[in-house]
C-alpha positions as CSV (number, residue, x, y, z in Angstrom):
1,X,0.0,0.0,0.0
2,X,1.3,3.2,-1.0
3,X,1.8,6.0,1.9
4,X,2.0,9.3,1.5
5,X,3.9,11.0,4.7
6,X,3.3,14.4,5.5
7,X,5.2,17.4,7.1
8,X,3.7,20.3,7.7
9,X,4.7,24.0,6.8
10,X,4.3,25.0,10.6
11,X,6.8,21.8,11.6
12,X,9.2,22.9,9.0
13,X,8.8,27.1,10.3
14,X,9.5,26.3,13.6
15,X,12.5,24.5,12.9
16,X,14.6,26.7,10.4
17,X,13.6,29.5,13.4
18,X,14.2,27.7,15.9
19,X,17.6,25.9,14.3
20,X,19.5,29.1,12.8
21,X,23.4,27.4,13.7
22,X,25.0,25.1,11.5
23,X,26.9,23.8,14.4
24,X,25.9,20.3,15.8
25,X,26.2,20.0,19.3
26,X,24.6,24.2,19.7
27,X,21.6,22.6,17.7
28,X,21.5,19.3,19.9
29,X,21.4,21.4,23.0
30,X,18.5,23.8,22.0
31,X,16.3,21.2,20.8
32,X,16.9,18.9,24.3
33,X,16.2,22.0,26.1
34,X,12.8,22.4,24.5
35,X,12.1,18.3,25.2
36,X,13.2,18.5,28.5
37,X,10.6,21.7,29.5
38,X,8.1,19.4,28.0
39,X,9.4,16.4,30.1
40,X,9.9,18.3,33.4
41,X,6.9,20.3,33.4
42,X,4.9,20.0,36.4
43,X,1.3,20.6,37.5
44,X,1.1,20.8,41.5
45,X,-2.7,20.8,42.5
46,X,-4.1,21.5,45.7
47,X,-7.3,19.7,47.3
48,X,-9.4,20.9,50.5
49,X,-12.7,21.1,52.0
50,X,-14.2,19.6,54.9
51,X,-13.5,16.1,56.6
52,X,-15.4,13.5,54.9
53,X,-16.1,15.2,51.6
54,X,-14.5,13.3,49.6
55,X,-11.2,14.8,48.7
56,X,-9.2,11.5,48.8
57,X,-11.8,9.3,46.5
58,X,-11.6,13.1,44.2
59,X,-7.9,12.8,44.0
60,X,-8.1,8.8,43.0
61,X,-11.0,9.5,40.5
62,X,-8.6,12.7,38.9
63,X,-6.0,10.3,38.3
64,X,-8.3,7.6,36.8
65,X,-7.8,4.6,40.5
66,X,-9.9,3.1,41.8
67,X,-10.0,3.6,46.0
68,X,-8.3,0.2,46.1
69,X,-5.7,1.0,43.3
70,X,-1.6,0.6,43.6
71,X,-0.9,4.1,44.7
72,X,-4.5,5.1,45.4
73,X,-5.2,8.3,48.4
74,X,-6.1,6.4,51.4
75,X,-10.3,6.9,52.0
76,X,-12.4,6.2,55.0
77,X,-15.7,7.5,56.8
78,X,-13.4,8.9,59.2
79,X,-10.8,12.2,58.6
80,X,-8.0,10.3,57.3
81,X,-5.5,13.1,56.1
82,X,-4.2,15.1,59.3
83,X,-1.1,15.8,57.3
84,X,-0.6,17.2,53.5
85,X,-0.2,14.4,51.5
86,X,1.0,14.2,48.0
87,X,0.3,11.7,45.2
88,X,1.3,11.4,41.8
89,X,-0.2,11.1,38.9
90,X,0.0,7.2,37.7
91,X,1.8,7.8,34.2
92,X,3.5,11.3,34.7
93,X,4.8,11.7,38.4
94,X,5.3,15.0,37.7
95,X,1.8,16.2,38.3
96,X,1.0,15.4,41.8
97,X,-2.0,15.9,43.6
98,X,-1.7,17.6,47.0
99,X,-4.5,16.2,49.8
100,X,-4.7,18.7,52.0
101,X,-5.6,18.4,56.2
102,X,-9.6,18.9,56.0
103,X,-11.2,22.3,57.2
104,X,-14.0,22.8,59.6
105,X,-12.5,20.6,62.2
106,X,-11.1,21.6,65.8
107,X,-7.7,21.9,64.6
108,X,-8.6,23.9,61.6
109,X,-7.3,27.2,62.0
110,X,-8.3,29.4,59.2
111,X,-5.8,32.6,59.8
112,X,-2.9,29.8,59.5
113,X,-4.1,27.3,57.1
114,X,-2.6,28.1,54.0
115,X,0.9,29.2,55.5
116,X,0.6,25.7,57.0
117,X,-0.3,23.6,53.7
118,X,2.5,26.0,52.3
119,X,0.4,28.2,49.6
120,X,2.7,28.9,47.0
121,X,3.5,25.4,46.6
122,X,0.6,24.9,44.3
123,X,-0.8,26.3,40.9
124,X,-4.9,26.0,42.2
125,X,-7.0,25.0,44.4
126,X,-9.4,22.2,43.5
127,X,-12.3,23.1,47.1
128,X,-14.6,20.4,47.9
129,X,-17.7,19.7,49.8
130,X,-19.9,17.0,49.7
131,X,-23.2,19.2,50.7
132,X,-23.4,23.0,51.4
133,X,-20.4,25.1,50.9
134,X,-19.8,26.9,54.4
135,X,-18.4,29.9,55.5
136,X,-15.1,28.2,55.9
137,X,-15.4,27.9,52.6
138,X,-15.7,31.1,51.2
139,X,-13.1,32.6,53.6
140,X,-10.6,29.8,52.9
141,X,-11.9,31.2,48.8
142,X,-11.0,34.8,49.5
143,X,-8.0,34.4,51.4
144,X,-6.7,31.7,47.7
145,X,-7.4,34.6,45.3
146,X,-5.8,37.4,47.2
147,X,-2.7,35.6,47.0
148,X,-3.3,35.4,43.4
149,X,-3.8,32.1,43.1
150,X,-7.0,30.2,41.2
151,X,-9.5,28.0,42.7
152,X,-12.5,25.8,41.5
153,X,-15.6,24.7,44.1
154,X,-16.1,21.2,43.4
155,X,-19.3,19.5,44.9
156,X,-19.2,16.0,45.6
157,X,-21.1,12.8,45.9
158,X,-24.3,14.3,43.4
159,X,-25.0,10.6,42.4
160,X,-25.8,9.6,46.5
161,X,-28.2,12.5,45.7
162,X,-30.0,11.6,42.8
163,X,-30.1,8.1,43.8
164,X,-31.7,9.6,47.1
165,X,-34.5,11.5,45.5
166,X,-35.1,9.1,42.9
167,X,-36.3,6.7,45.8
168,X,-38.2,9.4,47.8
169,X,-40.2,11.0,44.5
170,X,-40.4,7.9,41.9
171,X,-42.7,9.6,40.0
172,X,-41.9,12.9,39.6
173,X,-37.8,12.4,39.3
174,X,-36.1,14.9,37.0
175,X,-32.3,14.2,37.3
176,X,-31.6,17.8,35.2
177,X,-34.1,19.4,37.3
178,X,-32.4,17.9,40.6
179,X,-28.8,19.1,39.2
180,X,-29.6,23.0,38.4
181,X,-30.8,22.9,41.9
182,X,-27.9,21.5,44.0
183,X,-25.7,24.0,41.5
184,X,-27.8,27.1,42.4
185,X,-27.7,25.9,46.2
186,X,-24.3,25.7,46.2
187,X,-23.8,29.2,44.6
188,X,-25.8,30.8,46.7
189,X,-24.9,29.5,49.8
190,X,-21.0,30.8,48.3
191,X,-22.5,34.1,47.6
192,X,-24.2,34.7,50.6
193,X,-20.8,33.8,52.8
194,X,-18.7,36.7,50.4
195,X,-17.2,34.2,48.0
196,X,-19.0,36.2,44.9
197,X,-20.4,34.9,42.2
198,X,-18.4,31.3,42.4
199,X,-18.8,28.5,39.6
200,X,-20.1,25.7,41.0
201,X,-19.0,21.5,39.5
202,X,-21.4,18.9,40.4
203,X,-19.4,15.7,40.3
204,X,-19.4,12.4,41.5
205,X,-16.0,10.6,41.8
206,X,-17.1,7.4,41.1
207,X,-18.8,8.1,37.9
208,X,-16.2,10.3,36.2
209,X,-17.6,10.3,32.8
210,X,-20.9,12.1,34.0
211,X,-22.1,15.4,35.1
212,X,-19.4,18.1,35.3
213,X,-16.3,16.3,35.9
214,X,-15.8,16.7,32.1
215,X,-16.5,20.5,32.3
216,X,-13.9,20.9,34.6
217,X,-11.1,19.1,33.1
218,X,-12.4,21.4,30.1
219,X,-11.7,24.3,32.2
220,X,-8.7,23.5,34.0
221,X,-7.4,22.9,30.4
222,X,-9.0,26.3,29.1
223,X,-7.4,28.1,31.9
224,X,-3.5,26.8,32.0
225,X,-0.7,27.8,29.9
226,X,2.3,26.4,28.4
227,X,4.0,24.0,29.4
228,X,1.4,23.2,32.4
229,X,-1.4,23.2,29.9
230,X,0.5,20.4,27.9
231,X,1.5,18.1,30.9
232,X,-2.6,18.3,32.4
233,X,-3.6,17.4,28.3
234,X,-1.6,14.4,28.4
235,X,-3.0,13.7,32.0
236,X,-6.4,13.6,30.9
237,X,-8.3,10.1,30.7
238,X,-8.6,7.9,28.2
239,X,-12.4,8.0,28.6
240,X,-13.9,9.6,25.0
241,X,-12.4,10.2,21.6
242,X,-12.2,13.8,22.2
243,X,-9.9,13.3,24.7
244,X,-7.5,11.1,22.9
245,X,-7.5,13.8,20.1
246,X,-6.2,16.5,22.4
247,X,-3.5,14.5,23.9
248,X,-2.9,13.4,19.9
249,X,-2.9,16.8,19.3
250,X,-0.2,18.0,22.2
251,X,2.4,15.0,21.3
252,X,1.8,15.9,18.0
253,X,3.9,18.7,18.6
254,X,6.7,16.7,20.0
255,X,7.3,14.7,17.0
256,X,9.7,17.0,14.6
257,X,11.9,18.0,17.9
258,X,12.3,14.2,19.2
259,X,13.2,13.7,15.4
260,X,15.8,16.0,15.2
261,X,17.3,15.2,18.2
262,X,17.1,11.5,17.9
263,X,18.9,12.1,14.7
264,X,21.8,14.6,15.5
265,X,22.3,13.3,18.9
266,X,23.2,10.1,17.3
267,X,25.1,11.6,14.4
268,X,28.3,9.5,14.7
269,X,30.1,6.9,12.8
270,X,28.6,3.8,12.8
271,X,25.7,5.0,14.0
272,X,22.3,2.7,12.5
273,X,20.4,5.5,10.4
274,X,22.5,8.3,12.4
275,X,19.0,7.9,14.8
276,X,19.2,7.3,18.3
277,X,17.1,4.1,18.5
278,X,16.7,4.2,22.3
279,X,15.6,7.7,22.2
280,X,12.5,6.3,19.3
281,X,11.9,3.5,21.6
282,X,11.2,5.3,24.8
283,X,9.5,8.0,22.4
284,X,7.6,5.1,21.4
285,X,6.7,3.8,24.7
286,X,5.6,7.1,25.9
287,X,2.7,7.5,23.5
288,X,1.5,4.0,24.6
289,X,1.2,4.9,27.9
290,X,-0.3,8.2,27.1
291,X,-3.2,6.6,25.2
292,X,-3.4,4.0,28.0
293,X,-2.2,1.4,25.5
294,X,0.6,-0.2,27.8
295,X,-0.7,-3.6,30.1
296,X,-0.6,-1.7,33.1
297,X,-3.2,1.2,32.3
298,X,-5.2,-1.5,30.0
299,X,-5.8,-4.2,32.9
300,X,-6.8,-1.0,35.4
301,X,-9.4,0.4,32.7
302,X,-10.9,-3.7,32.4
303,X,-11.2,-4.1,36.3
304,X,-13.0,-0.4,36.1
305,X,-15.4,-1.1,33.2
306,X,-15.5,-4.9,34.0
307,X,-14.7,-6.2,30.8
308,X,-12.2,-8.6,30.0
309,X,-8.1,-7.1,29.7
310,X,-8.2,-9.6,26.6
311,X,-11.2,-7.6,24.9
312,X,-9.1,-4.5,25.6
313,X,-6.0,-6.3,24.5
314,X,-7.5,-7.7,21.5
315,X,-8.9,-3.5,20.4
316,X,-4.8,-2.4,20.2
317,X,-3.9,-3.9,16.8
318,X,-1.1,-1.0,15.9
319,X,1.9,-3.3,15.0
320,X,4.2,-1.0,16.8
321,X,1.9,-2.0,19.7
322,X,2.7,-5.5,19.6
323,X,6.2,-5.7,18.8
324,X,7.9,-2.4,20.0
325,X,12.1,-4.1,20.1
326,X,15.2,-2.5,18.9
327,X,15.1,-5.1,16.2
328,X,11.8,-3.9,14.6
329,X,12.1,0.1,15.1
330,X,15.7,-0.4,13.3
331,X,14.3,-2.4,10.6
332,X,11.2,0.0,9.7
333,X,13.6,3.0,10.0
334,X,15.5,1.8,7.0
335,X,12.3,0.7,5.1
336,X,11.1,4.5,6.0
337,X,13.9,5.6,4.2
338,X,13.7,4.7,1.0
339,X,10.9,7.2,0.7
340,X,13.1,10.2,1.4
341,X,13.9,11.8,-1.7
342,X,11.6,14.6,-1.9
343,X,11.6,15.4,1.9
344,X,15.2,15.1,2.6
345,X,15.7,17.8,0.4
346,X,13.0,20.4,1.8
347,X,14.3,19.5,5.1
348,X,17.9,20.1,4.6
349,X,16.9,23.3,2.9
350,X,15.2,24.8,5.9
351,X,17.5,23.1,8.4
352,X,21.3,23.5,7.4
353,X,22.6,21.4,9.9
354,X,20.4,18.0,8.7
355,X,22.6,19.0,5.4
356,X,26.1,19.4,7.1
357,X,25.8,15.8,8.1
358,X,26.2,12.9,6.1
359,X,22.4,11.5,5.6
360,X,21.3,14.0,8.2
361,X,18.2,14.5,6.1
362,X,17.9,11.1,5.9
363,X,17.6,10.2,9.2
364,X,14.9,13.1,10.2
365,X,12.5,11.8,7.7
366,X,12.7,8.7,8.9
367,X,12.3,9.1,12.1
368,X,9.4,11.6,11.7
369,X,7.8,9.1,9.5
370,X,7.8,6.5,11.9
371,X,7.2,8.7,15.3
372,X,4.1,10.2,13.3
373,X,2.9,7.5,11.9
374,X,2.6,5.3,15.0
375,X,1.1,8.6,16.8
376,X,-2.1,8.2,14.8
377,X,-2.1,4.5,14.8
378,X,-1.8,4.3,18.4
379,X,-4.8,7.1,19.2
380,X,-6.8,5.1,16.9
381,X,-5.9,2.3,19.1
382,X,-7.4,4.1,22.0
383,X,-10.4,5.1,20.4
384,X,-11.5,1.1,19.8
385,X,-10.5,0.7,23.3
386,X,-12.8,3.0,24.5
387,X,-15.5,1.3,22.5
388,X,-15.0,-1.5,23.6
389,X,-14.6,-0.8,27.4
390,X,-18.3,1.7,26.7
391,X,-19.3,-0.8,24.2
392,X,-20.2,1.8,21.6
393,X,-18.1,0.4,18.7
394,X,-17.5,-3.0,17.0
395,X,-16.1,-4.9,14.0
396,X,-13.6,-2.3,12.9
397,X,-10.5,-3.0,11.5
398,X,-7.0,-1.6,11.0
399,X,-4.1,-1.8,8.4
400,X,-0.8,-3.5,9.4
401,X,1.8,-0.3,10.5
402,X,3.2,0.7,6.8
403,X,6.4,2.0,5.4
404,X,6.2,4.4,2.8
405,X,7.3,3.2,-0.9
406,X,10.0,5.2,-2.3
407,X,9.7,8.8,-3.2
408,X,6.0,9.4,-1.6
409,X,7.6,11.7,1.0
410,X,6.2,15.0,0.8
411,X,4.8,18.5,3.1
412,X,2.0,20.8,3.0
């Protein structure tokens, strides 16, 4: 089957501005500066309310465990954090999740609580309460945003409420109806106590996938920038298609400076390709994690949705997913390229130094070819996964992983 590989003309602008020396190891540097912002970023998030709202099964539910998950925030019907505790997130430790001593309770002390839990430690504040929001509330609110700091009121448990009024009033249940009235509650009660006109996200940690736990990942996401905004995208769960497209869409932009630096980093005699093979590889690995492709993340998602890991197993059908060894990403960069003509040269002709070395061009097309290509192939992985842990699709199938024929290189 013929492929056609594409490059875009924003890839190729941000490389001939971003790579302006001719000299190796000052191009090598810049671009592992940008990867390693990308790598290190972190995303420190604060969690607090009152004791026995919920803020250790919110933290598990953020980070897609269960409450009896490896690594999950310890819960009980008792106050269980008297401490700050800090847990990371499952796939990228460096956003970590901060459960904070609750609020409202003897030792609370709400002129010293935030120097306690150290304030400018984290970049929000994620407050919870499982019924009305409180005074203690609001002032622990105002007292957030005069340091400058952003924070989301996050009410808990909505589905022990609906389930509640579904038994008293069978007849007349109107779950909507139900919702709209908890929200406005909530915001009054915030209102009344001089936390202004809050926003209000009706959640229930348990059921992640409904009411507003979605609209406030969308707003978290809305409202980060940078580098923080990309590490929380490729945080986000592998629960709906839209999701795998924005974290397709964030490594996306990874692809041309792993490329490049694969390729010049490597860029030695002897050297298979002039690509650094581990660098693909862990590159590689990366993105299955990310789309929750790896065993680990697939056999948490089966005991979650209850459906067999093999199902799940059986939905990944990327060959890259199934055979991801030196031996293989070695062999498919050499079949990659023999389709390098027409890109090598637009390549080396907006990057100088791909040209100064020999096969430099080479080298990045391949490895662009194969990075990109198993990007798509591996969200599309994900998708079917998600239908068949949902059971919304069926019977689809997928082309074997395949290496462009000679000379169908080309950009837009």
């Amino acid at each position: 089957m013929t492929s056609l590989q594409t490059i875009s003309e924003r890839e190729l602008g941000e490389m001939s501005a971003l790579v302006q020396s001719r000299v190796l190891t000052e191009v090598v540097s810049q671009v592992q500066t940008l990867l390693d912002k990308l790598g290190t970023a972190s995303l420190d998030i604060a969690v607090t309310g009152e004791s026995g709202a919920g803020k250790s099964t919110f933290i598990n539910a953020f980070r897609g465990l269960g409450d009896e998950d490896k690594g999950s925030a310890r819960t009980g019907v008792i106050e269980t954090t008297r401490e700050v505790a800090v847990y990371q997130h499952p796939s990228l430790p460096t956003i970590r999740l901060w459960d904070l001593p609750g609020i409202g309770t003897p030792d609370f002390r709400p002129e010293r609580y935030l120097e306690d839990v150290n304030l400018e430690r984290y970049d929000f504040f994620i407050i919870v309460a499982s019924e009305r929001f409180k005074e203690n509330h609001a002032l622990l609110a105002r007292s957030i945003g005069s340091m400058g700091k952003k924070f989301y009121f996050v009410r808990t448990k909505v589905d022990s409420d609906l389930a509640s009024s579904r038994r008293q009033q069978p007849s007349s249940f109107n779950e909507a109806g139900i919702l709209d009235r908890i929200r406005g509650d909530c915001a009054r009660s915030l209102e009344r106590s001089g936390a202004g006109c809050a926003s209000v996200f009706l959640i229930s940690s348990f059921k992640s996938h409904r009411y507003d736990f979605t609209r406030l990942r969308d707003t978290l996401e809305r409202e980060l920038e940078g580098y923080k905004r990309h590490v929380f995208l490729l945080a986000l769960p592998n629960l709906s298609c839209a999701y795998v497209e924005k974290k397709k869409q964030a490594l996306s932009g990874t692809v041309w400076k792993t490329a490049l630096s694969a390729c010049l980093a490597a860029a030695v005699p002897g050297a298979a390709l002039h690509c650094n093979v581990d660098m693909l590889m862990q590159t590689l690995r990366s993105f299955q994690r990310h789309f929750g492709l790896d065993p680990e993340s697939l056999r948490r998602l089966a005991d979650r949705t209850e459906k067999p890991y093999e199902a799940l197993r059986a939905a990944v059908r990327s060959s890259l997913a199934e055979d991801l060894s030196a031996q293989r990403v070695v062999e498919l960069l050499r079949q990659a390229a023999l389709g390098q003509q027409v890109l090598t040269r637009v390549v080396e002709s907006r990057v100088p130094v791909l040209g100064s070395i020999a096969n430099g061009g080479v080298s990045f097309a391949a490895t662009h070819y194969i990075l990109s290509t198993a990007l798509n192939e591996l969200a599309e992985d994900a998708k079917r996964v998600i239908g068949t842990a949902l059971e919304e699709r069926k019977g689809e199938t997928e082309p074997e992983f395949q290496v462009p024929d000679p000379g169908f290189f080309a950009y837009d």
